[in-house]
C-alpha beads as a LAMMPS data file, in Angstrom:
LAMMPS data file: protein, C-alpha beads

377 atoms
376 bonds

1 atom types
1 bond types

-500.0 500.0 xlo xhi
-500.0 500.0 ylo yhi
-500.0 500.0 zlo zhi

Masses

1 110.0

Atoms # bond

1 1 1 7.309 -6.858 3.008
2 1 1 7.965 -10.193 4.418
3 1 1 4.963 -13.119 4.159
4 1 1 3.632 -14.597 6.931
5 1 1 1.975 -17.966 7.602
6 1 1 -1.792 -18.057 9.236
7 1 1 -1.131 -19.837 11.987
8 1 1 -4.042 -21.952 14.021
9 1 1 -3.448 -19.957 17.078
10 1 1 -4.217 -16.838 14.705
11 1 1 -7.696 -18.373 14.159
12 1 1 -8.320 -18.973 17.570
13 1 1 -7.811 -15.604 18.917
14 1 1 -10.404 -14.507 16.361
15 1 1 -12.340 -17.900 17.258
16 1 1 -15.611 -18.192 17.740
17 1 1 -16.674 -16.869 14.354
18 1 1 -18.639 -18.836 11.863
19 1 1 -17.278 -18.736 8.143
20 1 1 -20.116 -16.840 6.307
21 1 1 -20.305 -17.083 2.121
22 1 1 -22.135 -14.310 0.588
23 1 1 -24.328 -15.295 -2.274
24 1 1 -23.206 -13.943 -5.915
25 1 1 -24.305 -10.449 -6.593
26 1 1 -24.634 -11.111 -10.186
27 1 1 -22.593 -12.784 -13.200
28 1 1 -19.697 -10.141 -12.534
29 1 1 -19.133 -10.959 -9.142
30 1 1 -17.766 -14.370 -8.097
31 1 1 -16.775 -15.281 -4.315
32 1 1 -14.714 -18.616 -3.606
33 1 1 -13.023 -19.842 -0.445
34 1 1 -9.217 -20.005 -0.233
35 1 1 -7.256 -23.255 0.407
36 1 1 -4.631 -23.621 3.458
37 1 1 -6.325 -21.244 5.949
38 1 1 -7.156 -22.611 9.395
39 1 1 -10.827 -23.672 9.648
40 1 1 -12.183 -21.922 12.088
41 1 1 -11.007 -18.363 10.444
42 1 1 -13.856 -16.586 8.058
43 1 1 -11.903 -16.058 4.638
44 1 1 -13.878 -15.221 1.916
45 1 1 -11.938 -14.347 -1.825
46 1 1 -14.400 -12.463 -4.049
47 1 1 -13.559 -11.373 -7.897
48 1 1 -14.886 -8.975 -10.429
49 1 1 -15.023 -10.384 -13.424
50 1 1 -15.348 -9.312 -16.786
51 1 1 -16.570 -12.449 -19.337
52 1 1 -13.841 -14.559 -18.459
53 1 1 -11.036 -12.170 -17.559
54 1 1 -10.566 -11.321 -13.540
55 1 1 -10.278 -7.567 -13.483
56 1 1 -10.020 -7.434 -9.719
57 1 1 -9.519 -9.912 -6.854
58 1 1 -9.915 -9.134 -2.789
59 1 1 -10.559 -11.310 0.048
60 1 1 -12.403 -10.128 3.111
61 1 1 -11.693 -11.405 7.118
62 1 1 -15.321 -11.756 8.956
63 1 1 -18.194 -12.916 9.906
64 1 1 -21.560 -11.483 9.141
65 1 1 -22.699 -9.267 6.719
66 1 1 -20.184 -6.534 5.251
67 1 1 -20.217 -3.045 6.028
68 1 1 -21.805 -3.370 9.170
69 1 1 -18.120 -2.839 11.064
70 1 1 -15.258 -0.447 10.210
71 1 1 -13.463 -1.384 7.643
72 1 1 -9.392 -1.892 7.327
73 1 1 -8.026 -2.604 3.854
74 1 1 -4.230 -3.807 2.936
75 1 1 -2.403 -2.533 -0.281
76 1 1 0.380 -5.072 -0.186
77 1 1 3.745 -3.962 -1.943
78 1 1 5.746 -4.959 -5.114
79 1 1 5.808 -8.956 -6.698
80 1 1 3.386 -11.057 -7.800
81 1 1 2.732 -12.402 -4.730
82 1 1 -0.997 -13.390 -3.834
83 1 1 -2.458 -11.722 -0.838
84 1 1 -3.109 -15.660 0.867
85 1 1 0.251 -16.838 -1.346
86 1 1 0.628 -20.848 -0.769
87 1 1 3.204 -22.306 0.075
88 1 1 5.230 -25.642 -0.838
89 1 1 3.922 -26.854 2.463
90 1 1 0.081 -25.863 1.767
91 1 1 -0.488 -23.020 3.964
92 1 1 -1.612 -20.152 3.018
93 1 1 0.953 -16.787 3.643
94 1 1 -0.477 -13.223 4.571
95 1 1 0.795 -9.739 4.828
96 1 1 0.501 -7.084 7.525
97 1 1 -3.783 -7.619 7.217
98 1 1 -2.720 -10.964 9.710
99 1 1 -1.968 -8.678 12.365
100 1 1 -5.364 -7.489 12.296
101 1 1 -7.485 -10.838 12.536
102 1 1 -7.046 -10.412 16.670
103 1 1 -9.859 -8.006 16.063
104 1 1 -11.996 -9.119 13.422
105 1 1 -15.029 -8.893 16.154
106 1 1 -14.799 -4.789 15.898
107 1 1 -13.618 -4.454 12.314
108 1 1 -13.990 -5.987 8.939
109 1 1 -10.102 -6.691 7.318
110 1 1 -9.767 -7.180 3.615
111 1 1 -6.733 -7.498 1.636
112 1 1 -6.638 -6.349 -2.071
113 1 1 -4.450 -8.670 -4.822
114 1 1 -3.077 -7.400 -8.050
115 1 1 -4.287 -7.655 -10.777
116 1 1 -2.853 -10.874 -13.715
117 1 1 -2.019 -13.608 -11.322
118 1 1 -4.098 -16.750 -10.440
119 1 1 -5.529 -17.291 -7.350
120 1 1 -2.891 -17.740 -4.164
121 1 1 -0.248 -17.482 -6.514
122 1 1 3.078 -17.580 -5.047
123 1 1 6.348 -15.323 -6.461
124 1 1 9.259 -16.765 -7.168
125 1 1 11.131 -13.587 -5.915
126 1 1 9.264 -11.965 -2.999
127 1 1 8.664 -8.399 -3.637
128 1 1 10.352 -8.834 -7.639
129 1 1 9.124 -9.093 -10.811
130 1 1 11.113 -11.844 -11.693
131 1 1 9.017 -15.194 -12.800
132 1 1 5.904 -13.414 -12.857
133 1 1 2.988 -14.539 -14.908
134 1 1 2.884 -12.722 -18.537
135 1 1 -0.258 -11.235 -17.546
136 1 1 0.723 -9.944 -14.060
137 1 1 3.940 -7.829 -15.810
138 1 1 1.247 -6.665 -18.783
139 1 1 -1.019 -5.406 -16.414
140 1 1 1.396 -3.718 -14.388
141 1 1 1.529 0.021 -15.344
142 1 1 -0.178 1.900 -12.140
143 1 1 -2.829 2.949 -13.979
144 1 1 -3.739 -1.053 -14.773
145 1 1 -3.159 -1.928 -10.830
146 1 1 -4.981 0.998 -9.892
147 1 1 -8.094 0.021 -11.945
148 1 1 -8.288 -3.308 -10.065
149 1 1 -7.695 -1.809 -6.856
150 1 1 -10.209 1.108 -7.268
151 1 1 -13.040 -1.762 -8.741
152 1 1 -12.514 -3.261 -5.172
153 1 1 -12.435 -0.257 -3.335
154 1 1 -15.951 0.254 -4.750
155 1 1 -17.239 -3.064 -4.305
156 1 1 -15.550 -3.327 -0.437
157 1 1 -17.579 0.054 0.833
158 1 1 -20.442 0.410 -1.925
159 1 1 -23.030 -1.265 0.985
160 1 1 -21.462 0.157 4.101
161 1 1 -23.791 1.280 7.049
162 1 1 -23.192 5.213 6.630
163 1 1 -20.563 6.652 9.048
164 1 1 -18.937 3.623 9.415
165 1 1 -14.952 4.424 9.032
166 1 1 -12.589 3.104 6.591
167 1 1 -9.018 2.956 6.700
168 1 1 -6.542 2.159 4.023
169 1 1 -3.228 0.597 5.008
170 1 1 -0.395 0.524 2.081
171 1 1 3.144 -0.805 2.798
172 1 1 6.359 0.175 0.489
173 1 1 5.225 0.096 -3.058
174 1 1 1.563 -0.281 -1.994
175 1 1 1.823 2.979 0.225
176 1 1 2.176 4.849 -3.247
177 1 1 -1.719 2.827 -4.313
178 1 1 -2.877 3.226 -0.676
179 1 1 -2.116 7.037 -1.018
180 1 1 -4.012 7.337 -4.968
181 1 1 -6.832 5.259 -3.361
182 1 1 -7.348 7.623 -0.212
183 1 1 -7.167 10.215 -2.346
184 1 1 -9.657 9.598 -5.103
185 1 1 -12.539 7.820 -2.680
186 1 1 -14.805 9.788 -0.366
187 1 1 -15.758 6.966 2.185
188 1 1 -11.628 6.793 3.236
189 1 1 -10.948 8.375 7.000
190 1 1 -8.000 6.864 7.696
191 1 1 -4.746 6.266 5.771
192 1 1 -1.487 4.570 7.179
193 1 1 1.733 4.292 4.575
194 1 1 4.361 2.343 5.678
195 1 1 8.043 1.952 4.349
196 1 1 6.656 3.912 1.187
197 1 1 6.035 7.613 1.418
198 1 1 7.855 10.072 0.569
199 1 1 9.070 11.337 -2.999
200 1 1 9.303 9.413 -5.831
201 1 1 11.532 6.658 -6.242
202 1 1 12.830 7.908 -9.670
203 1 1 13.730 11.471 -7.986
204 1 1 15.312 9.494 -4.850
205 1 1 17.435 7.282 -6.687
206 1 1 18.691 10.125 -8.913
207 1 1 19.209 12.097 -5.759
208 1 1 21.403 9.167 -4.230
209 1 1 23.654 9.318 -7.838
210 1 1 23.974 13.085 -7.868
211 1 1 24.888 13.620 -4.061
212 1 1 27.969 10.813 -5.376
213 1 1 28.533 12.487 -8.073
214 1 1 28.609 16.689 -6.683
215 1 1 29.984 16.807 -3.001
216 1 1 33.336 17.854 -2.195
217 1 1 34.104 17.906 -5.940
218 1 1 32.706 16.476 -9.142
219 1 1 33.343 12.427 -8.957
220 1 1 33.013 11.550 -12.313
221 1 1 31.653 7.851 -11.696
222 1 1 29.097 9.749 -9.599
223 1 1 28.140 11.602 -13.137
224 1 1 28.552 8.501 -14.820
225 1 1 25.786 6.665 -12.495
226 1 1 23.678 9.158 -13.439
227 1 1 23.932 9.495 -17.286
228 1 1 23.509 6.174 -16.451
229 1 1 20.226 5.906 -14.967
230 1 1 18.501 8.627 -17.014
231 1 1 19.098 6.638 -20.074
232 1 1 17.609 3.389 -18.251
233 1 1 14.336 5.861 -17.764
234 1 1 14.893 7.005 -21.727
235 1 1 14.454 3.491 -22.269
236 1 1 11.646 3.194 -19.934
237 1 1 9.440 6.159 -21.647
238 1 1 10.075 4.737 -24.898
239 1 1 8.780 1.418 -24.112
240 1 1 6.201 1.900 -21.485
241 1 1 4.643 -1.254 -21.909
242 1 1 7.971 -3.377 -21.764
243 1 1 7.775 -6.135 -19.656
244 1 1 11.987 -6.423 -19.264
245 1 1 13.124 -6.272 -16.233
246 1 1 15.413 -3.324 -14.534
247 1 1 15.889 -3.533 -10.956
248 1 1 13.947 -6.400 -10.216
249 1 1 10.550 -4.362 -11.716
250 1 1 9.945 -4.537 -15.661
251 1 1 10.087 -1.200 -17.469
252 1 1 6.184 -0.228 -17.494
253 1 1 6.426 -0.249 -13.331
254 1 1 9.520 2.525 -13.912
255 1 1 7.423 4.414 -16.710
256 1 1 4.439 4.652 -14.272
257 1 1 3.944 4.640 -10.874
258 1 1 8.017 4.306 -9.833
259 1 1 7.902 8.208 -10.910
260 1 1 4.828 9.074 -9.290
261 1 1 5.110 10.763 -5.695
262 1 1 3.709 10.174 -2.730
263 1 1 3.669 13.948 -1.871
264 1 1 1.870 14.595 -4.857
265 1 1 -0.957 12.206 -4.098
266 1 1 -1.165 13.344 -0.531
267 1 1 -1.809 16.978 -1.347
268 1 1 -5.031 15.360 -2.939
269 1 1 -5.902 13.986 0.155
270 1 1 -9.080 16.077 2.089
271 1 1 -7.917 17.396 5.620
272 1 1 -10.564 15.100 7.084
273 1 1 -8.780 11.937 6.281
274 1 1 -6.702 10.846 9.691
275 1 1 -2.994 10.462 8.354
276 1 1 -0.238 8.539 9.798
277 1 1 3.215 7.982 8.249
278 1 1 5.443 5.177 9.970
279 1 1 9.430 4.718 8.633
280 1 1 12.269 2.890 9.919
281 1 1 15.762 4.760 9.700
282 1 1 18.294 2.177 8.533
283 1 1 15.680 1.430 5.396
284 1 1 17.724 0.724 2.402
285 1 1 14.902 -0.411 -0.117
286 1 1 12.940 3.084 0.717
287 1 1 15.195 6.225 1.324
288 1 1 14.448 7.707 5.261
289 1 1 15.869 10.498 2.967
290 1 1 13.168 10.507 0.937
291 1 1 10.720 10.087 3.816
292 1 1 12.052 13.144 5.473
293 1 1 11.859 15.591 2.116
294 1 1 8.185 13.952 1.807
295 1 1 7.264 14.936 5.628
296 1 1 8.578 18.258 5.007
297 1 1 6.770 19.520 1.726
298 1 1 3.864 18.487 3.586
299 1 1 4.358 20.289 6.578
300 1 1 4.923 22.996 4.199
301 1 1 1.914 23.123 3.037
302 1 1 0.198 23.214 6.413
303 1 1 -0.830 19.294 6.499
304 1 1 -1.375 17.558 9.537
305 1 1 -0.674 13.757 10.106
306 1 1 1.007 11.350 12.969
307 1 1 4.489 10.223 12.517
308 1 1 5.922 7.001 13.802
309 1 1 9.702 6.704 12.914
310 1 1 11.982 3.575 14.589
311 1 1 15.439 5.156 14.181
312 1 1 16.622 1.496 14.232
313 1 1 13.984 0.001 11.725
314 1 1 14.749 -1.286 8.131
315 1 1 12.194 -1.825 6.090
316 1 1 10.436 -4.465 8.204
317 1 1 11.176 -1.788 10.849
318 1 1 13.234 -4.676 12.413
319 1 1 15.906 -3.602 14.152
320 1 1 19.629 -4.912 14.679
321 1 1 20.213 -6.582 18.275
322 1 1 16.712 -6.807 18.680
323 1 1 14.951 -10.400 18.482
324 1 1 14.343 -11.289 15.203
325 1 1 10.529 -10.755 13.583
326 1 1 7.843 -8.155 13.171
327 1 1 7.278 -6.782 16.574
328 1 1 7.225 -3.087 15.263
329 1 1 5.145 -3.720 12.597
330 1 1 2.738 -5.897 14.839
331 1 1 2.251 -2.955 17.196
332 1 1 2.103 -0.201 14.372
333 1 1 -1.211 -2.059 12.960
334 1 1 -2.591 -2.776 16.544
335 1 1 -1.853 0.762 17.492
336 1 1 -3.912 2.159 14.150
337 1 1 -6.691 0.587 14.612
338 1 1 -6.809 1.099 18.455
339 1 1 -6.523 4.984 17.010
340 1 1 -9.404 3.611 14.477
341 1 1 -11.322 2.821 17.380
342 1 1 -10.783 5.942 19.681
343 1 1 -9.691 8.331 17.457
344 1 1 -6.405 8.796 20.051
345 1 1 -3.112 8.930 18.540
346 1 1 -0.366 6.562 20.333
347 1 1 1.943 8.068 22.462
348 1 1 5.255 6.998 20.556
349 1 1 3.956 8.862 17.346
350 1 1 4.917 12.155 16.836
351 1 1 1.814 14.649 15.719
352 1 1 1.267 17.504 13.629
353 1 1 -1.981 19.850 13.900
354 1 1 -3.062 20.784 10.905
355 1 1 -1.941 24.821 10.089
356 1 1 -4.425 26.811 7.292
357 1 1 -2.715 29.767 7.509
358 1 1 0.057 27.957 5.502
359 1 1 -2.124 26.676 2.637
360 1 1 -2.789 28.568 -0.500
361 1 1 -4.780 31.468 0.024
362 1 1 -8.447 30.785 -1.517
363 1 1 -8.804 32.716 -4.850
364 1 1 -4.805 32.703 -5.256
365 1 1 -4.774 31.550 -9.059
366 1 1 -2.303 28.923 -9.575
367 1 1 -0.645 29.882 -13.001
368 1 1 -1.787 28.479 -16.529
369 1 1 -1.607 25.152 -16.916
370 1 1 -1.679 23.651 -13.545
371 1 1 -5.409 22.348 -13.210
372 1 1 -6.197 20.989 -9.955
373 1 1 -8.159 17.819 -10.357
374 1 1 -11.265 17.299 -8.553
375 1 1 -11.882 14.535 -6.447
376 1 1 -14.161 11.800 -7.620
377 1 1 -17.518 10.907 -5.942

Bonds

1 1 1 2
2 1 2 3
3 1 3 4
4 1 4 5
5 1 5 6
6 1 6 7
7 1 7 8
8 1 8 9
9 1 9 10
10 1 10 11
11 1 11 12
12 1 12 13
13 1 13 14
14 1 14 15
15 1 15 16
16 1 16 17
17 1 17 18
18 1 18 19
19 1 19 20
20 1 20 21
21 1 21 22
22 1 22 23
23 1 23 24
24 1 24 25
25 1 25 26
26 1 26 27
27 1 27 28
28 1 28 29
29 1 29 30
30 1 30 31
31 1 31 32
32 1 32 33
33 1 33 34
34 1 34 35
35 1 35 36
36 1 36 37
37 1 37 38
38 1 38 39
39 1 39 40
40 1 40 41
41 1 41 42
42 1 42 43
43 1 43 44
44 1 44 45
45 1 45 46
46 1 46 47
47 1 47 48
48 1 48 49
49 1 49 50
50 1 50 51
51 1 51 52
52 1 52 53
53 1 53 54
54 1 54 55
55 1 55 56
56 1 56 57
57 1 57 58
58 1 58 59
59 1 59 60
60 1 60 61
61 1 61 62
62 1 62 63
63 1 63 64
64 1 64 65
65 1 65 66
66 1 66 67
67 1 67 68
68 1 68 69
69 1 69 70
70 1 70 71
71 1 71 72
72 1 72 73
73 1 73 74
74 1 74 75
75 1 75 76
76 1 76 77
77 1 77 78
78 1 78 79
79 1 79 80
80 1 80 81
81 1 81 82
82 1 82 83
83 1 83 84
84 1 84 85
85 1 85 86
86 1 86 87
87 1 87 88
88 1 88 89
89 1 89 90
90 1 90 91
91 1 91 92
92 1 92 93
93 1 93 94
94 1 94 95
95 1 95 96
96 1 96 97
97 1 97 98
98 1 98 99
99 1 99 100
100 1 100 101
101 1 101 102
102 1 102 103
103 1 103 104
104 1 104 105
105 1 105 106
106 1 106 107
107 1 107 108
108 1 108 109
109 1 109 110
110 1 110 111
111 1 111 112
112 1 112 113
113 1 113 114
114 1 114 115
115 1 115 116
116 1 116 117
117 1 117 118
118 1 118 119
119 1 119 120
120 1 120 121
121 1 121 122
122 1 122 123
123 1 123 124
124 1 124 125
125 1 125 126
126 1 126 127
127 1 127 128
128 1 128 129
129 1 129 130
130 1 130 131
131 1 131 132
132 1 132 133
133 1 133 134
134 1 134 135
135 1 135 136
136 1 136 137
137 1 137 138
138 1 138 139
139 1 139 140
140 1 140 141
141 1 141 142
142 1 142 143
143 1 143 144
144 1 144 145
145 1 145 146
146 1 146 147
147 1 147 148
148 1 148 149
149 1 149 150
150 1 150 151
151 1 151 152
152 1 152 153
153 1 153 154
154 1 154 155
155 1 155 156
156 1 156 157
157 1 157 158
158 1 158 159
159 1 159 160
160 1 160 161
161 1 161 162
162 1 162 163
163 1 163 164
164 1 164 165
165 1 165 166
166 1 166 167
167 1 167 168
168 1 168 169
169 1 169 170
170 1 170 171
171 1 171 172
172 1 172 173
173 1 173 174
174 1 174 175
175 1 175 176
176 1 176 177
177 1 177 178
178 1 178 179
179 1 179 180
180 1 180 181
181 1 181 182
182 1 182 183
183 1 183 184
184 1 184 185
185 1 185 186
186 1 186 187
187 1 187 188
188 1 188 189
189 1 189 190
190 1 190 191
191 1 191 192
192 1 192 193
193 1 193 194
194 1 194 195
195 1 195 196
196 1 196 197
197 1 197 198
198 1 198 199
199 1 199 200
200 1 200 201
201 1 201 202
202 1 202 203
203 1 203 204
204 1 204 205
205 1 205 206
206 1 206 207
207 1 207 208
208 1 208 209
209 1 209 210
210 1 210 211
211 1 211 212
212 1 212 213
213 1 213 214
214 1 214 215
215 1 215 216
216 1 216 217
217 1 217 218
218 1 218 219
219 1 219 220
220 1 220 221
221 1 221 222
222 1 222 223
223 1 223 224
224 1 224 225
225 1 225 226
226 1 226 227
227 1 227 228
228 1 228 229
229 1 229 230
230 1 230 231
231 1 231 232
232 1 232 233
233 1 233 234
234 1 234 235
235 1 235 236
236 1 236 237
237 1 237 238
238 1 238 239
239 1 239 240
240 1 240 241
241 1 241 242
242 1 242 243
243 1 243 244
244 1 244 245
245 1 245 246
246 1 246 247
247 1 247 248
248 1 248 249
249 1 249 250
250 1 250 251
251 1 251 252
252 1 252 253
253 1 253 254
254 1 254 255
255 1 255 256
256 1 256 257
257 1 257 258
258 1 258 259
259 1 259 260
260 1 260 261
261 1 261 262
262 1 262 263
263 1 263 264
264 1 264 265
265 1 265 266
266 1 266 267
267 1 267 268
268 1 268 269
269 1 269 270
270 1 270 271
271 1 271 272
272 1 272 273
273 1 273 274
274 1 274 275
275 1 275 276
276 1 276 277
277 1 277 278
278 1 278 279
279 1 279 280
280 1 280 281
281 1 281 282
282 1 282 283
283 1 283 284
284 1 284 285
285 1 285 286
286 1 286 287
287 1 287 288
288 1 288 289
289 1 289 290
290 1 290 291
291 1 291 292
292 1 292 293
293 1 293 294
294 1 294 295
295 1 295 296
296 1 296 297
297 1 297 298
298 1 298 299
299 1 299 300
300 1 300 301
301 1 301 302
302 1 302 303
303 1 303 304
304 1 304 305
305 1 305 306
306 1 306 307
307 1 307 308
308 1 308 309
309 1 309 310
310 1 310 311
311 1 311 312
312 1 312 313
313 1 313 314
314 1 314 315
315 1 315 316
316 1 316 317
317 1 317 318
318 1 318 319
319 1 319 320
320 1 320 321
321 1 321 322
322 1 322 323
323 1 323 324
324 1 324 325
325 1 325 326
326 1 326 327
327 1 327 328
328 1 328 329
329 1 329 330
330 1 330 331
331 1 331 332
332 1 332 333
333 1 333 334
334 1 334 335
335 1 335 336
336 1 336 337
337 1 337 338
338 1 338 339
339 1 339 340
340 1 340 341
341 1 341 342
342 1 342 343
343 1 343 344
344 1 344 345
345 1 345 346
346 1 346 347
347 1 347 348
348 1 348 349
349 1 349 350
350 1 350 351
351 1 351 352
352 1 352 353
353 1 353 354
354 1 354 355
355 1 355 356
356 1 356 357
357 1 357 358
358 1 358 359
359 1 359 360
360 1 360 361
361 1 361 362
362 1 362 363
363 1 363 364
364 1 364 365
365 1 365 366
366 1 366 367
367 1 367 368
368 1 368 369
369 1 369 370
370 1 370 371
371 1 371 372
372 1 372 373
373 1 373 374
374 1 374 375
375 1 375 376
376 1 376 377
């Protein structure tokens, strides 16, 4: 996903709010205030330390003491891009979470960072691997990014007023951490993935080579391609920790979470988290393909969710012959946390009800060997 600068005029229509610095918990816990963001906006960076190492980093939007609003929380996507990245002119860039400052008087908005970069660090490659700090590409196996984001997770709800909601918003590779997070925390009600769900990225890219390579007959660079690209995930297994680079992403990225699915995680999820799914159809960096086979299996299995699909969108959801910027995206994160607020779907989504009678039966064993792992508390 594309970066955005804070603009001034951001600030102001969140104005009015006095920047508020929370006091350090303890020696673990160390809060700073980040450089190139508009006076007048209440940014506060905060980071879980470990002696000297930075085992997790988040920044929180508001005023006031935390936990006393809903929270919203961003999982950004792929790179080593800092959630408040700076650029060459000094300002800081955001993600999607800008879109949300408009209403940081109802809602608290915090932004998680991953985990082995400095502070506002900006990627040479938006969205790549490529240039990435040595300890960004070591630390970036999903169970390593997971660990950070799950530390934060914590520390963002651990002194919530009880009841108050919490919704997780991941976007492309982040959807896939948005979705483990929702489904491993107990204070998550409301999860929005966008330009990410659907199976994994492994199984749709294999799925791309082997529709090439058995159509109308058996197209031998087709089987090629895919000889091919099992023997780049050969490599991938054997090496797990390999920071070289294959598409863009070194090899422990492809040995971890690129093979994880999004289904998978989602079946996790309790039926009393509030789930929407948003997708652009002309997406070329995540499969509508593999959106669709996602939506299905879980329709399957009797899950309900809210579906907002922009036949025309890429992966920005932008579409051609439409004026350029994020206009969809913009009204898919005012739109969720309108739904936050009033617990009313929008009218372009498309909704599914929830259907028991097409779950597994209760007392149905499943057969040896396939545990089903508890949720954490």
């Amino acid at each position: 996903m594309k970066r955005y600068i804070i603009l001034t005029a951001m600030a102001a229509l969140a104005g009015g709010l006095a920047t508020h610095m929370p006091a350090h918990a303890d020696e673990a816990r160390q809060t700073f205030r980040p450089t190139g963001i508009p006076a007048t906006l209440p940014v506060t960076g905060t980071e879980l330390v470990d002696g000297k190492v930075v085992r997790s980093r988040y920044y929180r939007y508001g005023d006031g003491e935390p936990g006393q609003k809903p929270i919203v929380i961003f999982v950004p996507g792929s790179g080593c891009d800092g959630a408040l990245a700076l650029g060459r002119d000094g300002k800081a860039h955001a993600g999607l979470e800008m879109f949300a400052l408009p209403r940081l008087r109802d809602v608290d908005v915090y932004v998680v960072e991953p985990p082995g970069i400095p502070r506002q660090f900006a990627a040479p490659e938006h969205g790549l691997s490529e240039g990435c700090p040595a300890a960004f590409l070591a630390a970036n196996r999903f169970e390593d990014v997971m660990a950070a984001y799950g530390r934060a997770l914590h520390d963002i709800t651990d002194g919530r007023v009880a009841g108050r909601p919490v919704m997780i918003v991941g976007t492309s590779d982040g959807a896939l951490m948005a979705a483990a997070l929702a489904a491993g925390d107990t204070a998550t009600t409301h999860l929005v993935l966008i330009s990410g769900f659907g199976t994994s990225q492994v199984a749709d890219q294999l799925r791309q080579r082997v529709d090439q390579a058995f159509s109308d007959r058996v197209d031998e660079k087709g089987v090629a391609s895919v000889r091919e690209y099992r023997s780049k995930l050969e490599v991938a297994q054997k090496h797990p920790q390999s920071p070289v680079l294959w598409q863009g992403q070194p090899m422990s990225r492809w040995s971890s979470s690129a093979q994880i699915s999004g289904v998978d995680l989602l079946r996790r999820l309790p039926a009393t988290v509030h789930l929407l799914l948003v997708q652009g159809g002309r997406d070329t960096s995540w499969s509508p393909d593999a959106f669709r086979q996602g939506v299905a299996t879980l329709l399957a299995s009797g899950r309900g969710m809210a579906i907002r699909y922009i036949a025309c969108g890429d992966h920005q959801l932008m579409c051609a012959g439409e004026p350029p910027g994020p206009e969809h995206l913009k009204e898919t994160i005012e739109q969720a946390l309108r739904w936050l607020d009033d617990g009313h779907a929008d009218a372009s989504w498309t909704t599914f009800d929830a259907a028991p009678m097409m779950t597994r039966p209760a007392g149905r064993q499943l057969p040896v060997g396939y545990g089903e792992e508890r949720r954490s508390r």
